[in-house]
C-alpha positions in Angstrom: -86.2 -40.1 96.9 -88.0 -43.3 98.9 -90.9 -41.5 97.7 -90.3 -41.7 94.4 -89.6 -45.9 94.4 -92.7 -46.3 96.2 -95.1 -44.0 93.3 -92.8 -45.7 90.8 -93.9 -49.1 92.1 -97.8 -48.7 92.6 -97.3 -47.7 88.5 -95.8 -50.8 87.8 -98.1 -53.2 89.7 -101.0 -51.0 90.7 -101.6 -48.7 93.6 -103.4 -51.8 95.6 -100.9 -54.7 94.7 -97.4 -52.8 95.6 -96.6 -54.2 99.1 -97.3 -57.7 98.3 -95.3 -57.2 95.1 -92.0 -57.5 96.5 -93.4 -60.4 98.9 -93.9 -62.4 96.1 -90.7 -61.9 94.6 -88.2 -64.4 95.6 -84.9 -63.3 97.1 -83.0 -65.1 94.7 -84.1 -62.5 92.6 -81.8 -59.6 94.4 -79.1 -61.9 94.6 -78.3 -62.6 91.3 -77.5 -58.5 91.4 -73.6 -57.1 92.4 -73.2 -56.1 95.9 -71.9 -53.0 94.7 -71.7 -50.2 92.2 -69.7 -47.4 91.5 -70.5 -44.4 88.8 -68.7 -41.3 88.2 -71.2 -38.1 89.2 -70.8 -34.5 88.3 -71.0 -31.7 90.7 -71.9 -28.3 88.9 -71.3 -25.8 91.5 -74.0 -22.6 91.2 -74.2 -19.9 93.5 -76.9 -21.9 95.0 -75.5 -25.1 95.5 -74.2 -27.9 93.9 -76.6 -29.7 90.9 -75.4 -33.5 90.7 -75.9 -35.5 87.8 -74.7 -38.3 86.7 -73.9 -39.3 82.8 -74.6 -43.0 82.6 -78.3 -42.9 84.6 -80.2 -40.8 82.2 -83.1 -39.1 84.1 -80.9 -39.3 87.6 -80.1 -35.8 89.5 -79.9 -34.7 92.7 -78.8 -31.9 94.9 -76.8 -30.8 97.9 -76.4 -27.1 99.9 -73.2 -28.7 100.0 -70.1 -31.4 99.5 -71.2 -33.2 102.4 -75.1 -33.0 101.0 -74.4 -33.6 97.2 -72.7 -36.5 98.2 -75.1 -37.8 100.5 -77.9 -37.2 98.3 -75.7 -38.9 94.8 -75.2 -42.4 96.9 -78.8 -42.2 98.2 -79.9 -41.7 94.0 -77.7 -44.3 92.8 -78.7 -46.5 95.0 -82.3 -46.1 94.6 -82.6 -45.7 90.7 -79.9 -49.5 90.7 -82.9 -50.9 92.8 -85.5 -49.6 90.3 -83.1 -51.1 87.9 -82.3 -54.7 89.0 -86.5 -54.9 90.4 -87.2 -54.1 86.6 -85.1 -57.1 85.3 -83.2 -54.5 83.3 -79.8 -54.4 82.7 -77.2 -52.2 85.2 -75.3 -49.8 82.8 -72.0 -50.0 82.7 -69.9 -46.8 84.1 -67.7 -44.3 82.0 -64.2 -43.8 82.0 -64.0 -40.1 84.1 -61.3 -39.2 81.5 -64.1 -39.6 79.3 -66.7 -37.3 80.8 -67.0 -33.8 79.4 -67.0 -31.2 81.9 -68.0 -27.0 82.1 -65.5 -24.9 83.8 -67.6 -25.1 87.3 -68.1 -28.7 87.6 -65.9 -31.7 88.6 -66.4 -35.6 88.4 -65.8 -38.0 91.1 -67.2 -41.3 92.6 -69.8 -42.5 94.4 -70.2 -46.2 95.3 -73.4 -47.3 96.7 -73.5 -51.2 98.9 -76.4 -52.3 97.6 -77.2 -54.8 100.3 -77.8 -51.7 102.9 -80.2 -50.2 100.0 -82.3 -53.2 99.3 -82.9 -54.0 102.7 -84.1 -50.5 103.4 -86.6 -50.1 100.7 -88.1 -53.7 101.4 -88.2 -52.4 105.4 -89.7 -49.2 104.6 -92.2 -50.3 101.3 -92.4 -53.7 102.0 
């Protein structure tokens, strides 16, 4: 998933530019930004493991083996794709109502909530 921000990044600014991209933007930046989210996610449990999705991040998926792993996985996409989000200077969706969310008879919604603080800090450690 790391992987991804960092290919996503060299598109945006160019493959030479991305690590002093971020150095240049002020810190102020990230701080405008909520320290946390939270979004509803659906689980849809296959014989093969569990697909995550989640309805207000188009585009977003993940998967886990199992419970433990889905979850693990969702906080870790959330997390990243709100980062792509707020470095973009594009607005955070807002997240549904679970009573409104549709759901097949093998999948269930719950919560993830990401600290976005522990996220930002990694990507600028790792990519920065």
């Amino acid at each position: 998933m790391l992987l991804y921000v960092r290919k996503s990044l060299q598109k945006h600014v160019g493959k030479g530019n991305y690590m002093s991209y971020f150095k240049s933007q002020k810190k102020e930046h990230f701080a405008k930004f909520k320290a946390s989210y939270t979004f509803p996610v659906v689980f849809d449990y296959n014989d093969d493991g569990i697909s995550v999705s989640f309805p207000d991040l188009p585009g977003v998926f993940t998967y886990g083996h199992n419970e433990e792993q889905a979850f693990k996985n969702a906080k870790e996409a959330v997390g990243l794709h709100i980062f792509g989000i707020e470095r973009d200077f594009e607005k955070v969706p807002l997240p549904s109502k679970i009573t409104q969310i549709n759901l097949e008879p093998n999948q269930v919604v719950t919560i993830v909530n990401v600290y976005m603080p522990l996220i930002r800090n990694r990507v600028q450690t790792l990519f920065y």
